[in-house]
C-alpha positions as CSV (number, residue, x, y, z in Angstrom):
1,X,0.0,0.0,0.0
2,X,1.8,3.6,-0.6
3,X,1.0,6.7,1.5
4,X,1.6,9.2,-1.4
5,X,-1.2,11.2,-0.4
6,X,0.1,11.6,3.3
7,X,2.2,14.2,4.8
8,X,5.9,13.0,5.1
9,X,6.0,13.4,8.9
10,X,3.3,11.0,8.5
11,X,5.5,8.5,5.8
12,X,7.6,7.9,8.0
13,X,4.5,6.0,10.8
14,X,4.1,2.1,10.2
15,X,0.4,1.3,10.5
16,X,0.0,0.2,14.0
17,X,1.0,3.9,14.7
18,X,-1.3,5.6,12.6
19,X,-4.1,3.5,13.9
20,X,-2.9,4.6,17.0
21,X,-3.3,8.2,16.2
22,X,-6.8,7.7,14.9
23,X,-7.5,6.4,18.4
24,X,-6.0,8.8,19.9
25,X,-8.1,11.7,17.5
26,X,-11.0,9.8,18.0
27,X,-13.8,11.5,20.5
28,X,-13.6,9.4,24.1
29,X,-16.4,8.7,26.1
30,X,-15.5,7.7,30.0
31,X,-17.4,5.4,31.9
32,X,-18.3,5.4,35.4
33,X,-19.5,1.3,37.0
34,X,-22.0,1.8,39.6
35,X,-22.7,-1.9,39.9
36,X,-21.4,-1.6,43.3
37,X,-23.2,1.0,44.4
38,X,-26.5,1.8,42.7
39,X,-26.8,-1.4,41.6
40,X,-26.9,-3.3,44.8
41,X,-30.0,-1.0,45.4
42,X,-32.2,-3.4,43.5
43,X,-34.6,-5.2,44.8
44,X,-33.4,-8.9,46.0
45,X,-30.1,-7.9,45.3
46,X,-27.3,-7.8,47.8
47,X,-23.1,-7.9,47.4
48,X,-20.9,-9.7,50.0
49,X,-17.4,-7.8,50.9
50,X,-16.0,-10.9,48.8
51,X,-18.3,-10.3,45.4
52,X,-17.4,-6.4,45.7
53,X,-13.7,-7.0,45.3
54,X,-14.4,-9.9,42.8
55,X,-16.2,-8.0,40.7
56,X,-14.2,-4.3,41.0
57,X,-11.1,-6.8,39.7
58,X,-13.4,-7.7,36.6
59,X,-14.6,-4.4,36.1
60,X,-10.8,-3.0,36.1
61,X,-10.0,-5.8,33.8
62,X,-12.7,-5.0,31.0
63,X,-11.1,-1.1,31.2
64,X,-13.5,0.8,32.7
65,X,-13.1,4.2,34.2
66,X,-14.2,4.7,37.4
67,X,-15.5,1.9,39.8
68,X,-18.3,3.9,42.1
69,X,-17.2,1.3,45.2
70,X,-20.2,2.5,47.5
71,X,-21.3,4.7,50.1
72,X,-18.6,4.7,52.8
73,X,-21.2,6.9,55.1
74,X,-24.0,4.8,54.9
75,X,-22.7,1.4,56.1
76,X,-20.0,-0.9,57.5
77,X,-19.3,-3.1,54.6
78,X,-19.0,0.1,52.1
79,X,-16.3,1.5,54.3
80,X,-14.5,-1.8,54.6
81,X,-14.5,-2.6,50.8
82,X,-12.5,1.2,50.6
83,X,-10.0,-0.6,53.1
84,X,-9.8,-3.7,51.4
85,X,-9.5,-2.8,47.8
86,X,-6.6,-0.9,48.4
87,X,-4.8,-4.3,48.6
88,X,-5.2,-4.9,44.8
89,X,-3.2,-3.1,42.1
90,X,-5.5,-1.7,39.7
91,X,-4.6,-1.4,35.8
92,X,-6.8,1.5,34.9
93,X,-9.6,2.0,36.9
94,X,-10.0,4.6,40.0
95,X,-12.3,3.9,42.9
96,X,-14.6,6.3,43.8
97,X,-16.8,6.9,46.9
98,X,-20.3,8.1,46.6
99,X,-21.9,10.7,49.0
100,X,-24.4,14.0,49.7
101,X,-23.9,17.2,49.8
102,X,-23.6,18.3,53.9
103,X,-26.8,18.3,55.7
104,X,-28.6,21.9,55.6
105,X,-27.8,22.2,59.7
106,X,-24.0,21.2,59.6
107,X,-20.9,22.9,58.6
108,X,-18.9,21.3,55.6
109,X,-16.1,20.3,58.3
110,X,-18.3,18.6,60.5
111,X,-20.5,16.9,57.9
112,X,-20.5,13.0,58.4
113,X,-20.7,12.1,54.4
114,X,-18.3,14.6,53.4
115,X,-16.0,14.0,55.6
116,X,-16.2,9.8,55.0
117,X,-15.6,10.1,51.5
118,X,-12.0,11.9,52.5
119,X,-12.0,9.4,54.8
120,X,-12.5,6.4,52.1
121,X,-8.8,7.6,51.0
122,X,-10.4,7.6,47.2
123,X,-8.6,9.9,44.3
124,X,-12.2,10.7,43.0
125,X,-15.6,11.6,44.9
126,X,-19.3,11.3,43.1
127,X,-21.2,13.8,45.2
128,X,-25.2,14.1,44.4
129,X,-27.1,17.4,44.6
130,X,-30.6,18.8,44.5
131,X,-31.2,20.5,41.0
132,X,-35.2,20.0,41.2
133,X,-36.7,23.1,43.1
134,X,-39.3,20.8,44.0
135,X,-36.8,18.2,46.5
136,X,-35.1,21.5,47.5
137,X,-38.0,23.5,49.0
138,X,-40.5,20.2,49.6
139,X,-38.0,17.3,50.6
140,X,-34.6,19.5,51.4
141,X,-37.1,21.9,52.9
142,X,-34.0,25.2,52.4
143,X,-34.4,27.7,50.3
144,X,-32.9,28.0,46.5
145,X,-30.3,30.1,47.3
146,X,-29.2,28.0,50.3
147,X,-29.3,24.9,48.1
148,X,-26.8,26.5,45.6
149,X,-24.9,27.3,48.5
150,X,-24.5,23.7,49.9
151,X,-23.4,22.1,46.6
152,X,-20.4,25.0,45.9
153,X,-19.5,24.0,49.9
154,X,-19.8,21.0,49.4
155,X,-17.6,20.6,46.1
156,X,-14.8,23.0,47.2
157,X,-14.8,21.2,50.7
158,X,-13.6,17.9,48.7
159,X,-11.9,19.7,46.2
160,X,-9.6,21.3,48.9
161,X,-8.8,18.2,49.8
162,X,-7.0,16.9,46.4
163,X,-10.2,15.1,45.1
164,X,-11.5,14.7,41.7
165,X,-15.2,15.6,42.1
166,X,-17.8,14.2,39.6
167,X,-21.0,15.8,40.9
168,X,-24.2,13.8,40.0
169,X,-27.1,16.4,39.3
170,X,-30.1,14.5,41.0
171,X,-33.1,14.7,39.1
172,X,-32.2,17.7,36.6
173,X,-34.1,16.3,33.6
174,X,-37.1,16.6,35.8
175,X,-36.4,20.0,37.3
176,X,-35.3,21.2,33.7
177,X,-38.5,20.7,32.7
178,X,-40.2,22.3,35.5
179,X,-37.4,25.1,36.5
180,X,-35.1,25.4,33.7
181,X,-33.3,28.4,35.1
182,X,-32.9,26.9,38.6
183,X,-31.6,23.8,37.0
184,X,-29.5,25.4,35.2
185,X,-28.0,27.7,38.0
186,X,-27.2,24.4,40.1
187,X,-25.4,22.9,37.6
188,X,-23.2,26.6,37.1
189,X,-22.8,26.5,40.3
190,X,-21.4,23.4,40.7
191,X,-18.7,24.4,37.9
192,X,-18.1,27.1,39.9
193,X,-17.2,25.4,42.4
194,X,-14.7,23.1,40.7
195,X,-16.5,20.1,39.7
196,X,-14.7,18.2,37.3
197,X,-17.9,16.1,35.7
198,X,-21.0,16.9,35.9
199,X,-23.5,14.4,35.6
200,X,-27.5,15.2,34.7
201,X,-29.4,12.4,36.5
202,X,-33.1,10.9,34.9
203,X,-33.4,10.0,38.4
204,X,-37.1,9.1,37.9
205,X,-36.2,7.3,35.0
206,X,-39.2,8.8,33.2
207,X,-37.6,11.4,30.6
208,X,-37.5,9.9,26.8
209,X,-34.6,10.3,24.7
210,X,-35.6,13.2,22.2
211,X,-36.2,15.2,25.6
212,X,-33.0,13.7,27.3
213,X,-31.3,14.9,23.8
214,X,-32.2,18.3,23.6
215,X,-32.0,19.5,27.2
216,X,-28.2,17.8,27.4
217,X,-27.9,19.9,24.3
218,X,-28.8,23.3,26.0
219,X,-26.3,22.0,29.1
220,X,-23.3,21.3,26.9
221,X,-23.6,24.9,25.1
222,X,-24.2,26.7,28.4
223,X,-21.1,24.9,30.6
224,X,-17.7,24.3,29.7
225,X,-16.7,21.0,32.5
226,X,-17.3,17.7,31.1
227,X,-21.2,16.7,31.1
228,X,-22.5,12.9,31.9
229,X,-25.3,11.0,31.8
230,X,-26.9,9.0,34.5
231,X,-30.3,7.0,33.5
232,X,-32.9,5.0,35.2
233,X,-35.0,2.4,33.4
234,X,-38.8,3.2,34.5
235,X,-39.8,3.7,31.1
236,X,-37.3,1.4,29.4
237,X,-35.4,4.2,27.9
238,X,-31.8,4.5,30.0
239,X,-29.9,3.0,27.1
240,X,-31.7,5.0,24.8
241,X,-31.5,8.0,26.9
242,X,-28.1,7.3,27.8
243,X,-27.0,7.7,23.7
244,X,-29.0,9.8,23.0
245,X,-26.9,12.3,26.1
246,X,-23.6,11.2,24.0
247,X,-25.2,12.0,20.9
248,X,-26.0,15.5,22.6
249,X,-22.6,16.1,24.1
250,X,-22.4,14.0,26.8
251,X,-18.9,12.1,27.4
252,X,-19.1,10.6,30.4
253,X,-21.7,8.0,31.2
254,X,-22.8,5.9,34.2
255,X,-24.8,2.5,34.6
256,X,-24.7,-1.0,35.9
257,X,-23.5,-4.5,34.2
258,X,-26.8,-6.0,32.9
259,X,-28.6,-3.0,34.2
260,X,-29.4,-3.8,37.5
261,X,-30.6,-1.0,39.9
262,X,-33.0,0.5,41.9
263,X,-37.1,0.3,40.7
264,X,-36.7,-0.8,36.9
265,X,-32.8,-0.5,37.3
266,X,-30.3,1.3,35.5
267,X,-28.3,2.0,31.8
268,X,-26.7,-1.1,31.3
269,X,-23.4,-1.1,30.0
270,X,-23.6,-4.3,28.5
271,X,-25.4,-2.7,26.0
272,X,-24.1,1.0,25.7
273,X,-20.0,0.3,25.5
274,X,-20.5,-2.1,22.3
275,X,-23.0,0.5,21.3
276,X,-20.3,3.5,21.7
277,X,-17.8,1.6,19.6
278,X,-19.1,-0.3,17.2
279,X,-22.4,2.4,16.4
280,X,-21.0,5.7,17.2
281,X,-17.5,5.4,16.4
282,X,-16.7,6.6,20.4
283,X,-13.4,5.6,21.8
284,X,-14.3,4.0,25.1
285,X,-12.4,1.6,27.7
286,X,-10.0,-0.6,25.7
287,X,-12.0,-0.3,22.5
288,X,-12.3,-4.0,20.9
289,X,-10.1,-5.4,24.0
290,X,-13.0,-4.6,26.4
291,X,-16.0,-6.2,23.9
292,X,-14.5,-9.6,24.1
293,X,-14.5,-9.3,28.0
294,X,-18.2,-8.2,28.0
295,X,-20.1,-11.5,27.9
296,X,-17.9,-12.8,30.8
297,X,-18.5,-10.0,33.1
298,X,-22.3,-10.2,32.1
299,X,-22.1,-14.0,33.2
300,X,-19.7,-13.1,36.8
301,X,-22.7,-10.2,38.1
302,X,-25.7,-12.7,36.7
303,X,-23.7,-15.7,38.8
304,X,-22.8,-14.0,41.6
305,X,-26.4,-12.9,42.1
306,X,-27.7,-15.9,41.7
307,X,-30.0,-14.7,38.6
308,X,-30.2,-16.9,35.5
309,X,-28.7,-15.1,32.8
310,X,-31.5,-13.5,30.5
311,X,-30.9,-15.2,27.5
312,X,-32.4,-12.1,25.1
313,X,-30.1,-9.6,26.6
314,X,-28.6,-7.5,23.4
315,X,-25.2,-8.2,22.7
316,X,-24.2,-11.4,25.4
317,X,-27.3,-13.2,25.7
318,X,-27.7,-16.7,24.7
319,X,-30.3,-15.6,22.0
320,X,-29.0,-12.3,21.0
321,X,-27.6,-14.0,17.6
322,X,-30.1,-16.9,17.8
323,X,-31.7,-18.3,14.1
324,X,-35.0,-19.8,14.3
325,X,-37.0,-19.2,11.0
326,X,-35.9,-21.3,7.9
327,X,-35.4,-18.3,6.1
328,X,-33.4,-16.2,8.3
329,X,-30.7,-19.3,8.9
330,X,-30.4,-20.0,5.0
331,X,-29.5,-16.2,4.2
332,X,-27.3,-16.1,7.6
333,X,-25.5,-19.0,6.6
334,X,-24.8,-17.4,3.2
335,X,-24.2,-14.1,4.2
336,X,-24.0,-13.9,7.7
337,X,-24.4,-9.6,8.0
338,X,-28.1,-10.2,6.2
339,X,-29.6,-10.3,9.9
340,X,-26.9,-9.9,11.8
341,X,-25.8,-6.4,13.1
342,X,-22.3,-7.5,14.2
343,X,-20.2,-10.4,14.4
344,X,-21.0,-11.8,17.8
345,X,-17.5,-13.1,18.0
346,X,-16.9,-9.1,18.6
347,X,-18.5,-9.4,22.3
348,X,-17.6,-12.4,23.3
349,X,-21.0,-14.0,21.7
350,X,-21.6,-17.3,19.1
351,X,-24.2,-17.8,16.3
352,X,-26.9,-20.2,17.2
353,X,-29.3,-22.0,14.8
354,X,-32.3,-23.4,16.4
355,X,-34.5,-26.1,15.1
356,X,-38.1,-25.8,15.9
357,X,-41.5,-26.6,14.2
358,X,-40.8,-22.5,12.1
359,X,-37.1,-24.0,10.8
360,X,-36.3,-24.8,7.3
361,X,-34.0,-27.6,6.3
362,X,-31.0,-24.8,6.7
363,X,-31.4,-25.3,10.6
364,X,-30.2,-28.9,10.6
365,X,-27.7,-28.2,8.1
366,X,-26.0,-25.8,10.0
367,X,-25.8,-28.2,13.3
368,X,-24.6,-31.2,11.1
369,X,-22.2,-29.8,9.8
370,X,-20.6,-29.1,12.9
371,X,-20.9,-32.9,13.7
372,X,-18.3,-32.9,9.8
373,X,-21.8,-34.4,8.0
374,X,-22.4,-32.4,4.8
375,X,-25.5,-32.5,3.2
376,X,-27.7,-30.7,0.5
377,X,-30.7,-28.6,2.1
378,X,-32.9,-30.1,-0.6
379,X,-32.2,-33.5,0.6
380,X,-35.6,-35.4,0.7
381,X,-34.5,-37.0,4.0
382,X,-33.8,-33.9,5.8
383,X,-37.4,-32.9,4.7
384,X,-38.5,-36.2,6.5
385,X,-36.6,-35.3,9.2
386,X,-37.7,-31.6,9.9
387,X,-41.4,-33.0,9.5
388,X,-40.9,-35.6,12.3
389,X,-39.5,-32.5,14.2
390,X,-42.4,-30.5,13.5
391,X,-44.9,-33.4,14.5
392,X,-43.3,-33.9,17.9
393,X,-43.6,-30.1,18.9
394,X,-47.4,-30.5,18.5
395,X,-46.9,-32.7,21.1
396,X,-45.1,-31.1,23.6
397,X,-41.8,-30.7,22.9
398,X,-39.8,-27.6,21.9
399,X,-36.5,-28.7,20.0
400,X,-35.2,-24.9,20.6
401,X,-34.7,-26.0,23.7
402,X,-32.8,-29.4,23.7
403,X,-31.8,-29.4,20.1
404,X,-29.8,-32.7,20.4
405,X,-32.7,-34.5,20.8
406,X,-33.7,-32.9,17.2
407,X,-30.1,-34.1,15.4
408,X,-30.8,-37.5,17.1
409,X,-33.7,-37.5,14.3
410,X,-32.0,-36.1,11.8
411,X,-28.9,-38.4,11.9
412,X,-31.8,-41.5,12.0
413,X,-33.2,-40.4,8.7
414,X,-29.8,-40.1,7.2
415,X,-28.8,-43.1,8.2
416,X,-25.7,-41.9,9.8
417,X,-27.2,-43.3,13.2
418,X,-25.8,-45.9,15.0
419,X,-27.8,-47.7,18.0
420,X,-25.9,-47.7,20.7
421,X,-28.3,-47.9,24.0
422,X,-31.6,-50.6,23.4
423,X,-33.1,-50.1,26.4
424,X,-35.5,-52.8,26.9
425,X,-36.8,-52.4,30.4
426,X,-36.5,-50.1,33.0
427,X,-38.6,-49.3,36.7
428,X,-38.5,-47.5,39.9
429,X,-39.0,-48.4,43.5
430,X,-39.3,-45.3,45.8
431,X,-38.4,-46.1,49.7
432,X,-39.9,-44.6,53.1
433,X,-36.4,-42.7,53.6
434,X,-36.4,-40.9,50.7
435,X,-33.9,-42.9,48.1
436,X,-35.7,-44.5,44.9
437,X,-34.1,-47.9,43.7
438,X,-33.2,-47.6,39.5
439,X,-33.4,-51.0,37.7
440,X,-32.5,-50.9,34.0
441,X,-31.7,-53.6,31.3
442,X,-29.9,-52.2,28.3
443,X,-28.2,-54.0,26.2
444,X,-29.0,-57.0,27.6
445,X,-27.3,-55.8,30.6
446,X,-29.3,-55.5,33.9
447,X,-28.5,-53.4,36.6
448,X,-29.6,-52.2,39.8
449,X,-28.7,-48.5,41.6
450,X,-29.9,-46.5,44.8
451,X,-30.2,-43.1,44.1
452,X,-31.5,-39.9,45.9
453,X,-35.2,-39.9,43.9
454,X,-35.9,-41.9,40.9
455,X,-34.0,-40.0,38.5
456,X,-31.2,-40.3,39.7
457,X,-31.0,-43.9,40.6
458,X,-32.3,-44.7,37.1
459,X,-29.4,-42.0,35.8
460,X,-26.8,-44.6,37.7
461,X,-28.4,-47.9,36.5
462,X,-27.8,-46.5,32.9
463,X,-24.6,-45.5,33.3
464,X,-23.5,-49.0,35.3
465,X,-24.8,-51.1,32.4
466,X,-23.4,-48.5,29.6
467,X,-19.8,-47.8,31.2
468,X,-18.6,-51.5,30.5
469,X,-18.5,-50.9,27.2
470,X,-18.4,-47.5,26.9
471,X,-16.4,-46.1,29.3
472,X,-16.6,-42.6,28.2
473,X,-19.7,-42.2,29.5
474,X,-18.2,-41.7,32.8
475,X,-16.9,-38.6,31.2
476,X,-20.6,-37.1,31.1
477,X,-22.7,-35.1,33.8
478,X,-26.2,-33.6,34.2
479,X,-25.9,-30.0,35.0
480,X,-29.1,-29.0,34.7
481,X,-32.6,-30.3,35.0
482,X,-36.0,-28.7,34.6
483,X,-39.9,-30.1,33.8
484,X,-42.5,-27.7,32.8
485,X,-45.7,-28.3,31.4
486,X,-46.4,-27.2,27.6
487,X,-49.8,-27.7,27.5
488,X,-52.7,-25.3,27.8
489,X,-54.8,-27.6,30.0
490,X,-52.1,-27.9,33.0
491,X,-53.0,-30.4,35.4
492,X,-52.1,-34.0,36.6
493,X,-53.5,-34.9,33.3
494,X,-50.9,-33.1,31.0
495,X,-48.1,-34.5,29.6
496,X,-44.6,-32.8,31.0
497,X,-41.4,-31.9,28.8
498,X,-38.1,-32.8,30.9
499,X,-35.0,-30.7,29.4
500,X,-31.5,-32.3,31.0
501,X,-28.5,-30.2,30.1
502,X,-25.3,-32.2,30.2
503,X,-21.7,-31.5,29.9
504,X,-18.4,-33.5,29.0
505,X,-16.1,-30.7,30.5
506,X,-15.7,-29.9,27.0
507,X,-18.8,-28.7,25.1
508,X,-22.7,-29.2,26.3
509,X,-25.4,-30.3,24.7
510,X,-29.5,-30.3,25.9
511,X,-31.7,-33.2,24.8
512,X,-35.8,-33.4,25.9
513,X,-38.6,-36.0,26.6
514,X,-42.5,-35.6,26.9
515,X,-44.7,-38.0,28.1
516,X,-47.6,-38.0,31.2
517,X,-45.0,-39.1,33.6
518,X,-42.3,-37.2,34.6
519,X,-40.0,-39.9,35.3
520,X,-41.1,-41.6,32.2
521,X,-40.3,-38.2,30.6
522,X,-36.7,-37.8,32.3
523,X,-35.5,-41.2,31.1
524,X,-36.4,-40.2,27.4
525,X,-34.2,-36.9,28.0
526,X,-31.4,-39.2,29.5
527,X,-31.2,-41.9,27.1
528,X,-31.2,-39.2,24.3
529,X,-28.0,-37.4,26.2
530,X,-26.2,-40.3,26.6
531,X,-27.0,-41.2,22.8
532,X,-26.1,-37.9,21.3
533,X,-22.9,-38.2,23.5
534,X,-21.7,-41.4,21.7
535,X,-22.9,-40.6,18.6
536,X,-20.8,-37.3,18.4
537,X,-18.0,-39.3,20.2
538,X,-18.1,-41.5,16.4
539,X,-18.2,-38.4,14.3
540,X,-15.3,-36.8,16.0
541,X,-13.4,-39.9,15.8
542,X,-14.4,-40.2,12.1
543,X,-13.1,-36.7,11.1
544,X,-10.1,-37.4,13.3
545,X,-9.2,-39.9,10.8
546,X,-10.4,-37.8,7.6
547,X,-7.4,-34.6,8.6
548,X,-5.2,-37.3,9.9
549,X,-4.4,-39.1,6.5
């Protein structure tokens, strides 16, 4: 490639340099975690000391800016995760302790928050003000001026003291709209005073984005500091809202991972970094670094919660680059951008075809030929196959679900299946103490297992009778297990669907049974997990021997 058209200074860059520059010329957009601090406000949501520090390490890891650690006034643990943090060496981020401006009846020097924030021993403060007239006069109960007079006080007192003060401008989308100029004079008045951010706050959460947009417009030309953004989700705007501030001016913005907060919650960032980058052209955290990190810190908060991760969350979830219509998977599979707004690779994400009574022939083309089985869409037996599909989900089950259960079909009517398990007989015996007794006979095998409930003792009377000759099996575990009823009519009459999710270590896989009995409906699941386990087990060792010749 030749740089003729470049300056010579600039002739004389290798690439990795000049895409350094554009980086460095590119417009950067800060971001503030408050996972720790307005997101443990949620309802049912609380942090140990331990998850605090675990996931600060993870937020410093995926680049971001500021880590809002708590309020070290407010309670115990807050001040003790200030103490404890300092233990770690952090690559990027700074901590930052949240607080109030004094109390109306104090001095700044004698004010508890203000002075546990210089306490905390933090390089940066987040400090939130009243900038709706209404919570001054009605909640505050001081007047106006008095108000404009505790936020400079307040923001000098920390400023004196060597802090970096972001001040968070409580409710000023709402008091714009009521009291512009009062707003307006908070928010001057905290410049004034030497804040170095200042954040507007849809504390209410109910401000929509062409609003948000055009007030953070009017902010940005009347102040010179650095504005940000802080949303709440009542209305299911705080991403929205949150872009639409950047959009406006705004280049510092706060949230939660996965968006977890008080009420609705807040911004999530899960959504709004990839959204910076890869939509706006922003430089933010560690650019394309940081995406790749996203799903995993999505997974840590969900985990450490306790909270199943929501599978439809943009960007990370499990279905955020799921295929179920025929249609959709034959053009993605052909030109992958055709419904697809990024590669999902980009955030940590994978492509995911689903089979289902809506997929085309395209669906179980794309899973086979993962399994190295390459076959023509138009294949009349794949038609068989997808109708068989399509019969069974009339009856209960749902192949999006526990898709190896589907292939299991598919592999039948291609005759690439091999019978591995005949199981010819199989009961349960539940005891008084609790423990059910499995018997089995499989492969002309019989064998007899105590378990705790009658899944799992028929689960180890399988795997007895299979593991003598296929001793792989012992490889395999069930790590998850749910029944639900598909039905309309749901009753001791319906039939149940069982989904078991197993894992070799190495990849998992989901498989499904329906019948009226639940046990009945959990040995189909199992048989078809242990199946789809041995019959991937052949393929693998079959294309082992195809790239080893």
């Amino acid at each position: 490639m030749k740089y003729d058209f470049l300056p010579f200074s600039l002739k004389l860059l290798n690439l990795p340099t000049i895409f350094h520059l554009c980086l460095v010329f590119k417009k950067s957009v800060e971001i503030l975690d408050t996972t720790l601090r307005d997101g443990s406000q949620g309802a049912n949501i609380s942090f140990t000391l331990n998850d605090k520090i675990k996931i600060a390490l993870m937020l410093d890891e995926l680049g971001v800016d500021y880590i809002e650690g708590g309020w070290p006034g407010s309670n115990p643990k807050d001040e003790e995760f200030f103490k404890e943090i300092k233990k770690y060496s952090l690559s990027k981020a700074k901590i930052a302790a949240f607080g109030s401006t004094k109390r109306k009846d104090l001095s700044i020097y004698d004010d508890p928050s203000l002075n546990s924030i210089i306490k905390a021993d933090v390089d940066v403060a987040v400090l939130f003000g009243k900038s709706w007239s209404l919570h001054v006069t009605d909640v505050l109960k001081v007047s106006k001026e008095e108000n404009l007079d505790i936020v400079y006080d307040s923001i000098a007192y920390l400023k004196s003291h060597g802090l970096k003060v972001i001040f968070d401008a409580e409710h000023f989308y709402q008091g714009f709209k009521e009291d512009p100029d009062y707003a307006l004079s908070v928010v001057k008045a905290a410049e004034s005073a030497g804040a170095d951010v200042i954040t507007l706050a849809d504390t209410n959460g109910g401000t929509p984005p062409f609003e948000i947009y055009e007030i953070t417009k009017k902010v940005r030309e009347t102040l010179h500091v650095k504005i940000g953004i802080h949303a709440h989700n009542d209305i299911g705007c705080a991403v929205a809202n949150s872009l639409m501030a950047v959009k406006a001016g705004a280049r510092h913005v706060q949230g939660t991972i996965n968006g977890i907060g008080e009420r609705t919650g807040n911004a999530d960032l899960i959504q709004i970094i990839p959204t910076l980058i890869l939509k706006m052209n922003l430089n933010v955290l560690n650019g394309y670094q940081s995406l790749k990190k996203l799903r995993e810190v999505s997974r840590l908060v969900y985990e450490i919660l306790g909270i199943p991760p929501n599978p439809y969350q943009p960007y990370v979830g499990d279905n955020a680059f799921a295929h179920k219509a025929g249609v959709h998977v034959d053009a993605v599979m052909k030109v992958p951008r055709a419904y697809e707004h990024i590669d999902p690779s980009l955030v940590g994400n994978d492509r995911k075809f689903v089979i289902s009574e809506l997929s085309g022939t395209a669906n179980l083309v794309s899973y086979l030929q993962k399994l190295g089985i390459i076959v023509d869409k138009k294949d009349e037996r794949l038609r068989k196959a997808l109708n068989k599909i399509k019969e069974l989900e009339a009856k209960g089950y749902s192949f999006d679900v526990g898709p190896a259960s589907a292939i299991l079909i598919a592999l039948k009517e291609l005759g690439y299946y091999e019978n591995y398990i005949n199981l010819e007989y199989w009961k349960v015996i539940n005891e008084n103490s609790g423990l059910s007794i499995g018997i089995v006979k499989v492969n002309s095998q019989l064998e007899v297992a105590e378990g705790v409930g009658p899944v799992n003792a028929i689960d180890k009377a399988l795997r007895m009778a299979l593991q003598r000759v296929f001793p792989e099996i012992s490889n395999v575990k069930l790590i998850d297990y749910r029944v639900i009823l598909p039905g309309e009519i749901k009753n001791t009459e319906s039939v149940v669907r069982v989904t078991i999710e197993f894992t070799d270590g190495k990849i998992n896989w989901r498989t499904e049974g329906v019948s009226k009995s639940v046990i009945e409906a959990s040995v189909m699941a199992l048989i078809d997990g242990l199946d789809y386990y041995l019959q991937l087990k052949k393929r693998l060792k079959v294309l082992d021997n195809i790239y080893s010749m």
